[in-house]
Each structure stands twice: as structure tokens, then as C-alpha cells.
N, C-alpha and C positions, 0 to 999 in steps of 0.2 A: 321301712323295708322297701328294697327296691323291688315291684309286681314283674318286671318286664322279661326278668330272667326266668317266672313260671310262664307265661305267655310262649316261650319258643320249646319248653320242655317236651320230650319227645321219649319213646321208648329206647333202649339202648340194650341191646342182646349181650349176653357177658357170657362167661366160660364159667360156670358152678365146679367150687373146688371141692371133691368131696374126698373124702381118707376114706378111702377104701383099706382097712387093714385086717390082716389074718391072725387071730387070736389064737394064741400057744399057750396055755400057763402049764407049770408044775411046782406051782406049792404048795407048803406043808399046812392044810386048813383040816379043822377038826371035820368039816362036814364037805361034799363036794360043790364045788361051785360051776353050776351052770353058765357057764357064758351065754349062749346063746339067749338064754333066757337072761340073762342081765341085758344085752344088747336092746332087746326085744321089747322090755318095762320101758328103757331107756326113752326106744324110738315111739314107745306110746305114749308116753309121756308129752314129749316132745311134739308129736304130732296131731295131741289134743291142744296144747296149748296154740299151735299154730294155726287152726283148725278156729279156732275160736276169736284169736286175735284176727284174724280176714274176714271172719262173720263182724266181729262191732265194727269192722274201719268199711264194711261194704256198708255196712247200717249207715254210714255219716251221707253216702248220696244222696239216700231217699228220703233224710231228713232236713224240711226245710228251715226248723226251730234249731237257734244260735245253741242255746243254753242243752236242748238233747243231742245237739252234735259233739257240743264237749263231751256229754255225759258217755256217749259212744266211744268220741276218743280214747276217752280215760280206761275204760275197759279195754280195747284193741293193746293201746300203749301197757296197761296191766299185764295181759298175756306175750305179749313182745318182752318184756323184762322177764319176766317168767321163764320163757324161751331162751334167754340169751347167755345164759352160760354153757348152752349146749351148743347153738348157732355160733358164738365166738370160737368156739371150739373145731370143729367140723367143718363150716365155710368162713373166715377173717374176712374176705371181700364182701363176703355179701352183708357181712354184719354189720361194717362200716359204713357200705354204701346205705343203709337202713338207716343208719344210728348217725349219720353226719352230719354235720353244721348246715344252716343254712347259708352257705353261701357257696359263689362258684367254686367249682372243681377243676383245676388246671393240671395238667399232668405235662412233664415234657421230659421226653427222653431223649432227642438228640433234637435240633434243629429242622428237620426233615419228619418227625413227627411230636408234635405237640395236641394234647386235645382240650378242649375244654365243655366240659358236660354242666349243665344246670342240676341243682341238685333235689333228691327227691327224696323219701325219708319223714321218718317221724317228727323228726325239727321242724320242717318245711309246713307240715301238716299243723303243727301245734303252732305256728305262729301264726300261717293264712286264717285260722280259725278264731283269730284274739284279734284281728283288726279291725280298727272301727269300720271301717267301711270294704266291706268284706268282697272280694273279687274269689265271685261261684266256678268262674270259669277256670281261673289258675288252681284253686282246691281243686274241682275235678281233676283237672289235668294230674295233682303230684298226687291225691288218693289212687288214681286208674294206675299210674308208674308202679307205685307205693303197693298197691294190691297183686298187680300182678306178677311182682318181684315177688311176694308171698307165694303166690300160688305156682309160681316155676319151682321155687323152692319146694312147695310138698309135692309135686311131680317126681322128682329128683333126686332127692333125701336121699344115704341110704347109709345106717348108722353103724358101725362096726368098731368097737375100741378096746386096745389093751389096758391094762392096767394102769401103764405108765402114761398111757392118753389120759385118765381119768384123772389121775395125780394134779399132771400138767393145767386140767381143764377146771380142778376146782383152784388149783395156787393161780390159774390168771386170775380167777371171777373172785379171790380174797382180796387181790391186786387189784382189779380194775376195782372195788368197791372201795377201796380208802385210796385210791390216785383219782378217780374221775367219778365216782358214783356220789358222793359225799359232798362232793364240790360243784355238782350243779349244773357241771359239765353237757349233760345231753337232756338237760329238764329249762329252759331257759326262760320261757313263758310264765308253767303253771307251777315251778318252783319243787316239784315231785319227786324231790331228789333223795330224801330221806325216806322217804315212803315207799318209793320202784325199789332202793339198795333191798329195803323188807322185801319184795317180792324177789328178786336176786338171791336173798339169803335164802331165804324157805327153799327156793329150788336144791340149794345144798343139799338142803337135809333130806329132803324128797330122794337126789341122790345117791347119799349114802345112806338110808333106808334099802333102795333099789340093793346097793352092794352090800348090805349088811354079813350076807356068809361069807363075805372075801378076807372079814377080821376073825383073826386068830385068839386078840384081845375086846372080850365084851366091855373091858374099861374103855379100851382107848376108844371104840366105836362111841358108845358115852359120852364119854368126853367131848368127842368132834361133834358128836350130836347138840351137849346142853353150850357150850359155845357158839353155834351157832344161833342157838334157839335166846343164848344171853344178848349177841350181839343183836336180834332184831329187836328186841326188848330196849335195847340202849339208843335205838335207831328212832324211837317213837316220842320224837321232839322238834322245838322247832327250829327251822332252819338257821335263822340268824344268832339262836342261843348256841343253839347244840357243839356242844365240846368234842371236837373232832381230834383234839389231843390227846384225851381220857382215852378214846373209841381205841383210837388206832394204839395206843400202848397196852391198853386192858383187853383190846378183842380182836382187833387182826393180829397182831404177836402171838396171842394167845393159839388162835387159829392155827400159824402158821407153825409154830413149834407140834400143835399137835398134825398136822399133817407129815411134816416129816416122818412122825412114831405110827402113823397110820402107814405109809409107804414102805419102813421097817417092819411093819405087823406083817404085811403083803406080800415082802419082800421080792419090791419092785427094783427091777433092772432098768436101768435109764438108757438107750442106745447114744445119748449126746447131750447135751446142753444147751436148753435154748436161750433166753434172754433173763431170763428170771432162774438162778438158779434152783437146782434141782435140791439144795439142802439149806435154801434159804428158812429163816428162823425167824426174823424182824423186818418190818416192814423197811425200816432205817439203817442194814445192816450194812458194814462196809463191801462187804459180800455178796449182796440179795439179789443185783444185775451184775454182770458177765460183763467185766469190760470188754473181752476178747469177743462176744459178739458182733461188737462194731467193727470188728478189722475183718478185712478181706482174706485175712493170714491166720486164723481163726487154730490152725493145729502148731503153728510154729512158736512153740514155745521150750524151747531144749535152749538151754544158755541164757534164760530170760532174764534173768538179774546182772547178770553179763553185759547184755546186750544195750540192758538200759543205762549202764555204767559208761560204755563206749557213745551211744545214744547222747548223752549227757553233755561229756565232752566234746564231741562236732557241736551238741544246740550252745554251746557258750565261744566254741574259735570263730575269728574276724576270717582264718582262709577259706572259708565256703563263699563271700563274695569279691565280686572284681578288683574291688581296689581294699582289698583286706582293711576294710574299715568296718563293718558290718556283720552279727554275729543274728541268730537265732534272739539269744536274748539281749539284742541292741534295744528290741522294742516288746520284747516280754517279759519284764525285769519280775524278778519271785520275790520283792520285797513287796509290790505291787499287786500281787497273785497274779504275775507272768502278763500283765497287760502294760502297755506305756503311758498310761497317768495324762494324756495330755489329751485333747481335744481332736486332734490329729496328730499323725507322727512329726511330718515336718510339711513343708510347703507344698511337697512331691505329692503328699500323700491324700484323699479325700476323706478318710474311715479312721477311726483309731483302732487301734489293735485288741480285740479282745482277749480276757482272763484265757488259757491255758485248761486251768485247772478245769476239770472234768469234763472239757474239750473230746475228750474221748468217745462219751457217752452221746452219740450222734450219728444220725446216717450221710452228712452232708458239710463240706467244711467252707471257711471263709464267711464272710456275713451275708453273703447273697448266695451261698449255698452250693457255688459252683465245681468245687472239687468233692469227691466221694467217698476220700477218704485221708485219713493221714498224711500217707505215702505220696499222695497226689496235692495235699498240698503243698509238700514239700517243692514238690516242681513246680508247682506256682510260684513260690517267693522265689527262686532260683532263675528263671527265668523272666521275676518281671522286672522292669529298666530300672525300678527306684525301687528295687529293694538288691537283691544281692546281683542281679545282672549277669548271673552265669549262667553256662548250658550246662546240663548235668554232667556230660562228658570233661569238662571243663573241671568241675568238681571231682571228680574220680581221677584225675589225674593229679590234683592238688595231694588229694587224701591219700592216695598209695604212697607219695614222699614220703610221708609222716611214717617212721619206722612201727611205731607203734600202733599210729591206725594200721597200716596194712597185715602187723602180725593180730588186730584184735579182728578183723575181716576174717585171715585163715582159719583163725581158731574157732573164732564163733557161726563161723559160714559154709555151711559145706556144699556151695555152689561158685560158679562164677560170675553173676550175676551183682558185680560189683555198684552198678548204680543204685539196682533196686536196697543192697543190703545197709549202702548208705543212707538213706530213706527210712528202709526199715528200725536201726538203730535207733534214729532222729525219734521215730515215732513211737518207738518202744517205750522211750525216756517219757515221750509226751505224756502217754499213757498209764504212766506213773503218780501224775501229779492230780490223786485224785484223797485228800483225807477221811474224809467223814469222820471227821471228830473234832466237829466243832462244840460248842457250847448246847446249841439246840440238840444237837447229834446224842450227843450223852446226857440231856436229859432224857430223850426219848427211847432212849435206852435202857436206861434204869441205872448209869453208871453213877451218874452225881444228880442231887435233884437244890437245883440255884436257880432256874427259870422264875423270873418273879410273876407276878399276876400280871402285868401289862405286856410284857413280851410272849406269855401264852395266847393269850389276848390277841396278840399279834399276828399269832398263827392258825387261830381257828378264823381269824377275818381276813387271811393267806387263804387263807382252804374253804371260804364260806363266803360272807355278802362282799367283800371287797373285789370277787371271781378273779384273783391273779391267779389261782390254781387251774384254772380252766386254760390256762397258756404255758404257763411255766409249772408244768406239771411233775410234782412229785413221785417217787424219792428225793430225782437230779436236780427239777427245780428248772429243767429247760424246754425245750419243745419237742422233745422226743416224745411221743407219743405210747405209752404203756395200756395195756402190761406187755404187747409183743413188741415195741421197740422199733417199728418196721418202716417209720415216718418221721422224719426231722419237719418240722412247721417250718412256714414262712408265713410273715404277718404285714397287712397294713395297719399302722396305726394312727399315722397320720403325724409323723417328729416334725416339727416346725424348723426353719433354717436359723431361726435364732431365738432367745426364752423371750417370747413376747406375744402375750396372752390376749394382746389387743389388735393389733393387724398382723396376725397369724401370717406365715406365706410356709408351705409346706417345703423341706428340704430340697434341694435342686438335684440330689443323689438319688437317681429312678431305680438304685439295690439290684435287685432277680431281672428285671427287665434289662437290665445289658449281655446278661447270659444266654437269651434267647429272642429276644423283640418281641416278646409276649404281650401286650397291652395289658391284659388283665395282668399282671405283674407288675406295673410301675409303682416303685416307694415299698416293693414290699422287699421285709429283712427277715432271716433268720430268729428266732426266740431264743436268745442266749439265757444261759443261769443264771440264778440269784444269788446261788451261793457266790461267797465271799465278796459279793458286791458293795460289802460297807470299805473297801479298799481298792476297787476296781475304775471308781468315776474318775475324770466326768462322765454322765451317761448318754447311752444312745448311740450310732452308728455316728455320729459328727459330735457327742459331745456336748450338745446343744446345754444338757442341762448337768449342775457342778452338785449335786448335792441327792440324797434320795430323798426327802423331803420334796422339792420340785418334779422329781418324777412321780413321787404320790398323788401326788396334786393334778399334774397332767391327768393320770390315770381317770380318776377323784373326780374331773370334769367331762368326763367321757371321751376321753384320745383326742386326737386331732378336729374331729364334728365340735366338740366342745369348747375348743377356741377358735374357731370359725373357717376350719380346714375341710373342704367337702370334697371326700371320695367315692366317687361310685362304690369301690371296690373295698371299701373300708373294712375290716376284719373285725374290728373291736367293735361289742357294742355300742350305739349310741346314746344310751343310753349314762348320765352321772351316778355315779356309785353314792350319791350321799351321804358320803363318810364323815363322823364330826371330827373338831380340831384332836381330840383325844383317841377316837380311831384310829384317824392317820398319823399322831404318834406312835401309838402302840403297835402297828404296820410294818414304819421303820424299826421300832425298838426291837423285831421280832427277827428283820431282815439282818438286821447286824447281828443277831447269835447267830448266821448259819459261818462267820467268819471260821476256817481252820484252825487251827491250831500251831502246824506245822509247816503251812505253805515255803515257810522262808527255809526251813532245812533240805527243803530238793533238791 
């Protein structure tokens, strides 16, 4: 680990985001329900646990024994899991900034402002504290940050929630515990991953205890009670065995269907939709994220099926570029799952074109992240020299020719806003091509059960010691960041410029660093999906490697550090996964079930 970036860490003031909301009910409950006094258990709750976690993480300064510092830690980090389905809930920034990776923080929003913060947090603490040769000064420094972020926090607090905040606030923390809690995700050290989700759960129940006169049904209250109380029970194993496949089909499903009949018991009014559906039922449902949360365009959905029909047609005609040679899918062929198969497109091009499919499910487009949305990429290809070479306006005059585009415009558009709608079309279509119903899909489902022992296998060392889940994060499988969806990743890994494990030379494609001349950004790429990636290679942003076997193997060796690629700013850990030959089959064997089903009928 690189010490130098504690070395300059410094305090940084932030804006506490807090929900301040005015609680209204009027439902039909056998006994009255106190709000205020729900509020109240809540914020004491909560403010014990906070309370407690800043007492063990003060205790680590004034201890100068390695072994009682951990033991400190462990307790601080206890109560901080404790806490953190309420703080997810209430402050998202602050949680993050608590619970983040160790490593820098880069933020840029235009060219004119770009930041980069050193990062502070539980991570930072838990791994300064395992180094052999342990730098007092840099602990201090991210404990002092790390603490008094705590303590602006119980300054500030102040807890107030409807009904449908509570909903919301236990379906993230079912979410975040089988997408990132399970996976090892924020335990990277001392491995705690299974053991914090048990403190995560309990808070549940603690919870719904607090609300217990809000149920109308003493079953269902029951119910949501001994499922939780099952799932910590199934929680209590060990990391590299434990069946994260059983968990999630037998106890967050379970969970999640009964919270829906919970918010039914309540009957909870939803004001909107956030990322995670509000009548989501399975953790793997086609349903469970909101594609339309990623669009900018979030209400426009009148003529949707329509749209995507008309959508469809522009992404397959040659007259959207200059010399009508060039279509949408010149280089996103759907027999392919919408990617072009080759290493690069052609001579012109430095990147090959990624899968399509569930493209959607993202805050950021292109491989280096630089368009924001859909619609925005759409003007990227349109206007760059080697791909379609038109201005948009150029294109809207094409399209109005076409009798038929221009009557699918009128009908389906009730604006004038003729570029954007051809865009929007394009993207509707895009938007479309998302199955979930592949083979793993519908085992985990309960639809069909064919998964054999080696390709489950595959999946719980997906979601366990292989740490792909820890990047390509499930449901999606890409770098979207769950359960609120609010972060598309960008990674270094270190992709070598050709497959050769012996004198490595890293890619000469410096990715996100052309978007803004970031330094800290050179080499790093977008975390595209897994799924349907057994049809999607060759892999990697150039292709480098033809097979996912080789990408295994890459991984397997610890990224780029591992065949003798050295980046300051490396994202992947450096450490090798240790994976045996049979592993890393059973890996692959797991990555080919996420194949669709249906990709080729879009």
C-alpha cells in the first residue's frame, strides 16, 4: 500500500445531508402509532451505537499494543455496521465517505473543477493497522479525520422518517447485504464480511421491533422477524465455504417478498421510485432495478414500446452516417450481444465496442466514461470522424426524409425537439436489451434448477474468495454501484498492450485521463458487465486477451502488479487470488450461465 497519500490527508468540511421529513400517517392500525416516539427509539438507537463506535476508534490512539488496537478496531467497526443501515439511509455521503476503498478519490465535474481527496474511513484504518511495519503517524492522521467525521455526525443528526423512508431504508440494507456485504466488499483485511452482514441484520430486527405497532398483521411482523433472525443464523460460516447462492435464493428473496407484504400491511404510499424498485420481490428479478432510473428522461415513458420500435430502426439504418456506410449496429451486432467481436473495430478505431446489453444500467457511457447518458452518447458517435461523421443537425434532416421516421416523430413526440427525440428513440431501443433470463437467472429463480455443482461453484467464488463481486457488482454484474445506483466505477487494473505475461508493457490507451488530464486517471476504464460475456470477447478495452480463461488467470495473478505492471494508482488489489486449476474453471463455467437467452431476438 502506498503510505504517501496518508501522509498529506487533511480535514475536508462537507455539507451533511440530512432528510429532514414531516411525518403524516393515516392508517388503518389496530392500536395508534406513535411517530414521534418511533422517530425517537430510532434516533436512540442510533445514537448509541454512534456513541460507542467513536469511543473504541478514540481508544486505538492511546493504545500502543498492535494486537489491542485491532481488538479496538473490531469493536468501533462493530458499531459502525450496527449503525449503518440508518446512516445509509439519512446521510449516502457520509456513509460512503466512511465505508470507501482505500484508495484515492477523484472527482471531476467539468475541466475547471476536478478534486482529488485522500481517502479516510474504515478501510484506510483497517489496513494502516495490518502493516508490518506500521506508520503511527498516517493512523493518527485517518483515525483524527475518521473520528471527527463521527463526531460532526452526532452534532447534526436529526432523525425524522415516513413510513416509506423505512421501507426504502431496510430494502437498501437487504440489497447492500447480498450485493456488497457477503462479498467482502468493505472487510478487505480482517475478512469480517460475514460476521458485520450479522451485525447489519440484527439491526433489522432491532428496527422492526422499534415499529412493531405499525403491523396490522402479527404474522407478517413474524415472519420478517424469524427471516431475519434465519438469515443471521445462515450468515455464521466461513467465508470461503459459505454458499452465497443457498443465502441469497433462501433468505434475501425470502426477505424481500416479505417486505413487500409488510409495506402492504402499512400501507405504504411510495411518492416515486428510486433505484431499487419499490415492489421488488428477488434479489435477481428482471424487475428489482429501474431501468429508467438511469435516464435523464426518468417520466417519459407514454408510447414506450413505440418508441423503442422506431428506436430500433434508426439503431440498424446506414443514413445516420456521412457516407451511409455505417449503422448503430455496424459495430453492435446482437448475434454478438450487440458488441463487434474484434479486438478493435478497424484501424480508425483504439477500443472495441462494448456488449449493449444492460448498457442501460449505468451512470456514465462509453469505456472511459465520458458521456452521461444515453442520449449523449448518441452525439458522441455522430459526431466523431471514424464513426458516423455527422452533426446532429445533419441527421435530423436525413430523418425527416424518411416518410415514415418523420410520421413516427409526430406521433410519438409531442414536442419539437426533433434531435433530442432522435436520440431518445436510439436510446429507448438501447434500453431494451436487457434479459435476465439466462440460465443462472432462472436457476436463481426457482424457474428451472440445471445449475450443476461446478458452475454454482462458480458463483459463490464470483461473490466470495475470487472478489470479482467486489467490482462487478451484482444483480448487473457491472460497476454500478448498489443498492443506490448513484456511481458507475472506473478502474485500474493494469491491461497489458499485448497477452504476455513475461515483459508485461501496460496498454498505451491512458482511458478517463483523455476526458480531463487527470493524472491520477491514466489507464483507468469503466467496469463493464459479465453478463453475456461468454459471447462478448475478445476481452478488455483493446482485446488483449481472446478467451475468459485468460482473463481469469490475469485476475488469478493479481492484475497488472502481477505480471509486472506497476501502477501507483492501481485499483485492483495486489494481491493473487490463489485460485486452483479447478476454481478457475468452475469461474468461467459460472460466467457462461449468465448468457441470455434471447439476446439475438432484439
Amino acid at each position: 500500500m502506498n503510505n504517501k497519500i496518508f501522509m498529506k490527508a487533511k480535514t475536508y468540511t462537507f455539507c451533511i445531508c440530512l432528510l429532514l421529513f414531516i411525518t403524516v400517517s393515516c392508517k388503518k392500525h389496530t392500536e395508534p402509532v406513535n411517530i414521534d416516539s418511533t422517530d425517537k427509539k430510532i434516533a436512540s438507537f442510533y445514537n448509541s451505537e454512534l456513541e460507542r463506535c467513536i469511543t473504541f476508534l478514540d481508544s486505538i490512539f492511546i493504545s500502543k499494543n498492535a494486537e489491542e488496537r485491532i481488538a479496538y478496531y473490531k469493536q468501533a467497526r462493530k458499531h459502525f455496521k450496527a449503525m449503518e443501515p440508518v446512516l445509509a439511509a439519512i446521510d449516502k455521503n457520509n456513509f460512503k465517505s466512511l465505508n470507501a476503498p482505500n484508495i484515492l478519490q477523484v472527482q471531476e465535474e467539468d475541466l475547471t473543477d476536478v478534486k482529488i481527496r485522500n481517502p479516510f474511513g474504515f478501510q484506510v484504518v483497517e489496513e494502516l493497522l495490518h502493516e508490518e511495519e506500521g506508520d503511527d503517524a498516517a493512523l493518527h492522521n485517518a483515525l483524527t479525520i475518521t473520528s471527527d467525521r463521527l463526531k460532526l455526525l452526532q452534532r447534526n443528526t436529526h432523525i425524522k422518517l415516513k413510513d416509506y423512508h423505512l421501507i426504502w431504508l431496510l430494502r437498501d440494507q437487504i440489497m447492500r447485504t447480498a450485493a456488497t456485504g457477503i462479498t467482502g466488499f468493505d472487510s478487505p483485511v480482517l475478512g469480517q464480511a460475514l460476521t458485520e452482514s450479522q451485525y447489519t441484520t440484527q439491526t433489522l430486527i432491532a428496527l422492526i421491533d422499534i415499529c412493531k405497532a405499525k403491523f396490522s398483521s402479527k404474522e407478517i411482523y413474524e415472519d420478517l422477524r424469524a427471516s431475519f433472525k434465519e438469515g443471521i443464523v445462515a450468515l455464521d460460516s466461513d467465508f470461503d465455504t459459505f454458499d452465497r447462492f443457498n443465502f441469497i435464493k433462501n433468505h434475501t428473496d425470502t426477505q424481500l417478498k416479505l417486505l413487500v407484504k409488510t409495506q402492504e400491511d402499512w400501507e405504504v404510499n411510495f411518492p416515486f421510485e428510486m433505484a431499487i424498485s419499490n415492489t421488488a420481490s428477488s434479489f435477481f428479478g428482471a424487475n428489482t432495478v429501474n431501468v429508467l432510473y438511469f435516464s435523464d428522461y426518468k417520466s417519459d415513458t407514454l408510447h414506450l414500446k413505440q418508441k423503442e420500435i422506431f428506436g430500433k430502426a434508426l439503431f440498424n439504418d446506414q443514413v445516420l452516417s456521412r457516407s451511409n456506410n455505417m449503422a448503430c449496429a455496424s459495430c453492435h451486432i446482437k448475434e454478438k450481444a450487440f458488441t463487434d467481436g474484434r479486438k478493435t473495430f478497424d484501424d480508425r478505431q483504439v477500443r472495441n465496442s462494448p456488449t449493449l446489453t444492460y448498457s442501460a444500467y449505468q451512470q456514465s457511457f462509453f469505456m472511459d466514461g465520458r458521456a452521461a447518458s444515453l442520449e449523449g452518447q448518441v452525439v458522441g458517435v455522430a459526431e466523431n470522424h471514424d464513426e458516423f461523421n455527422l452533426p446532429m443537425d445533419s441527421i435530423v434532416r436525413r430523418v425527416l426524409k424518411n416518410p415514415a421516421y418523420k410520421a413516427a416523430i409526430d406521433s410519438l413526440y409531442g414536442n419539437k425537439r426533433i434531435d433530442f427525440n432522435i436520440r431518445h428513440a436510439i436510446a429507448s431501443y438501447v434500453r431494451s436489451l436487457n434479459g435476465f433470463n439466462s440460465k443462472f437467472d432462472k436457476n436463481i429463480e426457482g424457474i428451472e434448477s440445471s445449475l450443476t455443482a461446478e458452475e454454482k461453484q462458480g458463483f459463490n467464488l464470483f461473490m466470495g474468495k475470487a472478489a470479482c463481486a467486489t467490482c462487478h457488482f451484482p444483480p448487473l454484474f457491472n460497476g454500478t454501484v448498489p443498492p443506490h445506483y448513484n456511481d458507475t466505477e472506473v478502474e485500474l487494473i493494469g491491461v497489458p498492450g499485448t497477452n504476455d505475461t513475461i515483459n508485461a508493457v501496460i496498454s498505451d490507451d491512458l482511458g478517463r485521463y483523455n476526458v480531463f488530464k487527470t493524472n491520477q486517471r491514466k489507464h483507468f476504464f469503466k467496469t463493464p458487465t459479465v453478463r453475456n460475456s461468454n459471447v462478448t470477447g475478445p476481452y478488455m478495452h483493446n482485446g488483449v486477451y481472446n478467451t475468459l480463461e485468460e482473463v481469469v488467470d490475469f485476475y488469478n495473478r493479481g492484475g497488472g502488479k502481477g505480471i509486472g505492471i506497476h501502477e501507483e494508482f492501481q485499483t485492483l488489489p495486489f494481491d493473487e487470488l490463489n485460485l486452483t486449476k479447478a476454481e478457475q474453471e468452475n469461474l468461467v463455467a459460472f460466467m457462461k450461465t449468465l448468457t441470455d437467452a434471447d439476446f439475438i431476438e432484439k
